[in-house]
BALOBA-1460 file (C-alpha; in Angstrom, 3 decimals):
// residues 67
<rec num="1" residu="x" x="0.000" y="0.000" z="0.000"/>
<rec num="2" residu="x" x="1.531" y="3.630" z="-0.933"/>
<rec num="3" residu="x" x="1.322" y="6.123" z="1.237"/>
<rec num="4" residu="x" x="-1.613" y="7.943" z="0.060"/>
<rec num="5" residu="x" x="-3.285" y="5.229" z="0.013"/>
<rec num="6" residu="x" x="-2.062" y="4.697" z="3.352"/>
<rec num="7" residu="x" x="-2.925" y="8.355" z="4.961"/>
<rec num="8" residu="x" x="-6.723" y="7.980" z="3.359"/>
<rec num="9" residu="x" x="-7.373" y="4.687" z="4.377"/>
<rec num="10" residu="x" x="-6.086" y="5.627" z="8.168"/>
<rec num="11" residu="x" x="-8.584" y="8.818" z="7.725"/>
<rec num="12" residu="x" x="-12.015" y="7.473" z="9.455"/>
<rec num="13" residu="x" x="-9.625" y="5.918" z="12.405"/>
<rec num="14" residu="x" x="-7.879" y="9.148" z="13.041"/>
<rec num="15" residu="x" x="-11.037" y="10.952" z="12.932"/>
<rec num="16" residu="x" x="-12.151" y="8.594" z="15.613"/>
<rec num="17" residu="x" x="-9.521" y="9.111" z="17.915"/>
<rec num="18" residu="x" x="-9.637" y="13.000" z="17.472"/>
<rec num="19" residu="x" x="-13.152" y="12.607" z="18.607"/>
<rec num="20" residu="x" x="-12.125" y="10.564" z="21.541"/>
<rec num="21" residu="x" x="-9.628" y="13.284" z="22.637"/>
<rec num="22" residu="x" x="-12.309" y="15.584" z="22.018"/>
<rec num="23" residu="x" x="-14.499" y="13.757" z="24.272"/>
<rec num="24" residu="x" x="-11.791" y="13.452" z="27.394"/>
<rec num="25" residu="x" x="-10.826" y="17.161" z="27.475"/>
<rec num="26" residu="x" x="-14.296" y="18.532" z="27.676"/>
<rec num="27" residu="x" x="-15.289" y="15.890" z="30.435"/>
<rec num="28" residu="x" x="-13.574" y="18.521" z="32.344"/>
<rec num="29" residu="x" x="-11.891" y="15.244" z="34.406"/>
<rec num="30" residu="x" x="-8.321" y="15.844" z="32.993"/>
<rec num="31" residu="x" x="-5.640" y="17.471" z="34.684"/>
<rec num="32" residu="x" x="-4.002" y="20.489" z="33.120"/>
<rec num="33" residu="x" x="-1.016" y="18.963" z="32.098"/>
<rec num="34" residu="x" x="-3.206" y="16.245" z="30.873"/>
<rec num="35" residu="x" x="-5.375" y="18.314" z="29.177"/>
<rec num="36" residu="x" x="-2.322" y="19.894" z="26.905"/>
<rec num="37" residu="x" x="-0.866" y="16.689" z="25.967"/>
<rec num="38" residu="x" x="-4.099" y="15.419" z="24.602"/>
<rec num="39" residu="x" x="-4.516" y="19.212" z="22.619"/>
<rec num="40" residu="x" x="-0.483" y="18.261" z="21.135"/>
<rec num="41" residu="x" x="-2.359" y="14.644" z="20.216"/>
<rec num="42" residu="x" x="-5.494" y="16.276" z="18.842"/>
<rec num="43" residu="x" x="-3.610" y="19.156" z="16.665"/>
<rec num="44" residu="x" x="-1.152" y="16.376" z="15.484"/>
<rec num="45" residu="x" x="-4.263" y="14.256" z="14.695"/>
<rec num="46" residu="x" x="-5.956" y="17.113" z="13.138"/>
<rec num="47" residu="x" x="-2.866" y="17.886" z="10.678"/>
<rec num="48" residu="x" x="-2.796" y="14.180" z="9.628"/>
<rec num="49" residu="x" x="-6.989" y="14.247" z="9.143"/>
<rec num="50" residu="x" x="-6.578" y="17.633" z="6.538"/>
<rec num="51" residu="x" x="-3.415" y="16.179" z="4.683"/>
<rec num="52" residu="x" x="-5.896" y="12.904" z="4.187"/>
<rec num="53" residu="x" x="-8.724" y="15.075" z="3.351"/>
<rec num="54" residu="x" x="-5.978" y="16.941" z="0.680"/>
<rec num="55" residu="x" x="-4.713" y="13.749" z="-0.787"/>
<rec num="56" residu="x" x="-8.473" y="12.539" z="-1.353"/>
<rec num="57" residu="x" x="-9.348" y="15.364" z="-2.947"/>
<rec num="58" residu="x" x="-6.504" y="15.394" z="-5.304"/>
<rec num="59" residu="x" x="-7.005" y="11.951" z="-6.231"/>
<rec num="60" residu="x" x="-10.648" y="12.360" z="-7.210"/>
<rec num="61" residu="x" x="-10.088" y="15.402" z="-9.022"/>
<rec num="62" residu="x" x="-7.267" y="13.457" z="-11.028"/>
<rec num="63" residu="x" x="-9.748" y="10.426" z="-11.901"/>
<rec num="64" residu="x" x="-12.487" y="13.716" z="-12.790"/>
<rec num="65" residu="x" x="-9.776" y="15.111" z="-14.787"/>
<rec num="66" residu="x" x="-9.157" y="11.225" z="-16.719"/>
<rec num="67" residu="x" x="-13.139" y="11.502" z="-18.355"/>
């Protein structure tokens, strides 16, 4: 598997995990230093999602650009 192919594919489990940070710092149950360790993980996270999102969108405007 390329890497494209490798970045999309990871896309809905990223997404997931983003959510699941999401979820844990607005629980409010996290300490401070907790909290800003999971925002590093959820920006990092967040990059990786919009390069995925990027790379999708090039590929399906190169397969609209093959018709």
């Amino acid at each position: 598997m390329n890497k494209k192919t490798t970045k999309i594919s990871n896309f809905e489990d990223d997404l997931k995990k983003l959510q699941s940070i999401l979820d844990d710092i607005e629980s409010d149950k996290l300490t401070l230093e907790d909290s800003i360790q999971k925002y590093k993980e959820g920006m990092e996270l967040s990059k990786k999602c919009q390069e995925a999102l990027d790379e999708a969108k090039q590929v399906i405007k190169l397969l609209e650009d093959e018709k």
